[in-house]
PLY file of the C-alpha trace (Angstrom):
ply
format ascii 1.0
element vertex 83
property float x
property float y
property float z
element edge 82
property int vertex1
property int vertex2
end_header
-26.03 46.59 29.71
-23.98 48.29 26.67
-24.04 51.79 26.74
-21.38 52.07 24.07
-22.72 49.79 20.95
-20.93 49.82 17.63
-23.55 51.74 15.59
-23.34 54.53 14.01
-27.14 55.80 14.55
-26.60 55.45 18.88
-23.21 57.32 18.46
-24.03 60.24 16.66
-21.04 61.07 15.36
-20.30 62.29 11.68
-17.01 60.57 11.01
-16.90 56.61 9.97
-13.18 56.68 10.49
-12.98 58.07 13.90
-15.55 55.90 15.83
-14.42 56.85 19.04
-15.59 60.11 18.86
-18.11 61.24 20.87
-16.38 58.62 23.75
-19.95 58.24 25.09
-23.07 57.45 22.78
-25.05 60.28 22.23
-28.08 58.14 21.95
-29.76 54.96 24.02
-30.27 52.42 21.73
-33.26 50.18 22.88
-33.50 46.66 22.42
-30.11 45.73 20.38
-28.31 42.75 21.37
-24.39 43.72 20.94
-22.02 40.61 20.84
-21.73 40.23 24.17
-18.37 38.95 26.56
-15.60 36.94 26.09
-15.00 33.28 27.10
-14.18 34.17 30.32
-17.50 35.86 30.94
-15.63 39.78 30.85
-17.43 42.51 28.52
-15.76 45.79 28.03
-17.97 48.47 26.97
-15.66 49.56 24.07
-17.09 50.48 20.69
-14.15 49.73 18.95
-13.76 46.52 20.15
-16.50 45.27 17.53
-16.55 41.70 18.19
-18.34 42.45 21.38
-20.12 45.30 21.12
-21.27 45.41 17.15
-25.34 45.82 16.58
-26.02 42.60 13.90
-28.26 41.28 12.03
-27.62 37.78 12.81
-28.45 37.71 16.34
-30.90 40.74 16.25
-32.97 38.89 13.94
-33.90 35.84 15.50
-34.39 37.13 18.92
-36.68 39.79 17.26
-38.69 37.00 15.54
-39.06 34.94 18.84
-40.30 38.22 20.71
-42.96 38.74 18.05
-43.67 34.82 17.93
-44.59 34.69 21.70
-46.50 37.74 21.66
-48.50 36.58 18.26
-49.38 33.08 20.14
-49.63 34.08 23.38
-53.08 32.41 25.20
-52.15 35.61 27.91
-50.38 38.49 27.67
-46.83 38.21 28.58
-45.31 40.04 31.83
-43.88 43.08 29.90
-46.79 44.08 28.08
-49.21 43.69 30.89
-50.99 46.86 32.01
0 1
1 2
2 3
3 4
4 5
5 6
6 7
7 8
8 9
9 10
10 11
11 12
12 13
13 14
14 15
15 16
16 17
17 18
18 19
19 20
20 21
21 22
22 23
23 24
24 25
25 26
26 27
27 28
28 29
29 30
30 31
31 32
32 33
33 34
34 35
35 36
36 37
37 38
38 39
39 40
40 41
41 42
42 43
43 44
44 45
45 46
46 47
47 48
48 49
49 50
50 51
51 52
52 53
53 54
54 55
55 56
56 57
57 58
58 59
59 60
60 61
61 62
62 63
63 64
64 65
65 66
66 67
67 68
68 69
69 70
70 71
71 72
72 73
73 74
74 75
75 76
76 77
77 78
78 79
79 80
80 81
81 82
């Protein structure tokens, strides 16, 4: 999985204009779904390269609202939040 999203909140870094700095996220960002690879199926963990590895909400959304959907109308308790 990403360990390098494009978001500013999982880098921790003060300047917008130098994104690469820190060169490794200072924090885990749980859950996100980052653009993902290229046609050819390769993904380079890059955070400048935000095509693939930007933090939106036009993906985030939806699989967000399907997540709460299934739990919501659930007749059992799905695998991951079994105890």
């Amino acid at each position: 999985s990403p360990k390098n999203p494009h978001h500013a909140g999982a880098s921790g870094g003060t300047d917008i204009g130098n994104i690469r700095h820190p060169p490794v996220s200072r924090y885990v960002l749980y859950g996100a779904v980052v653009g993902g690879p290229d046609k050819k199926d390769k993904y380079n963990d890059d955070r400048e390269d935000y095509a693939r590895s930007e933090v939106t909400l036009d993906y985030n959304a939806p699989f967000q609202s399907l997540m709460a959907y299934q739990v919501m109308h659930a007749n059992y308790p799905p695998p991951y939040l079994a105890f």
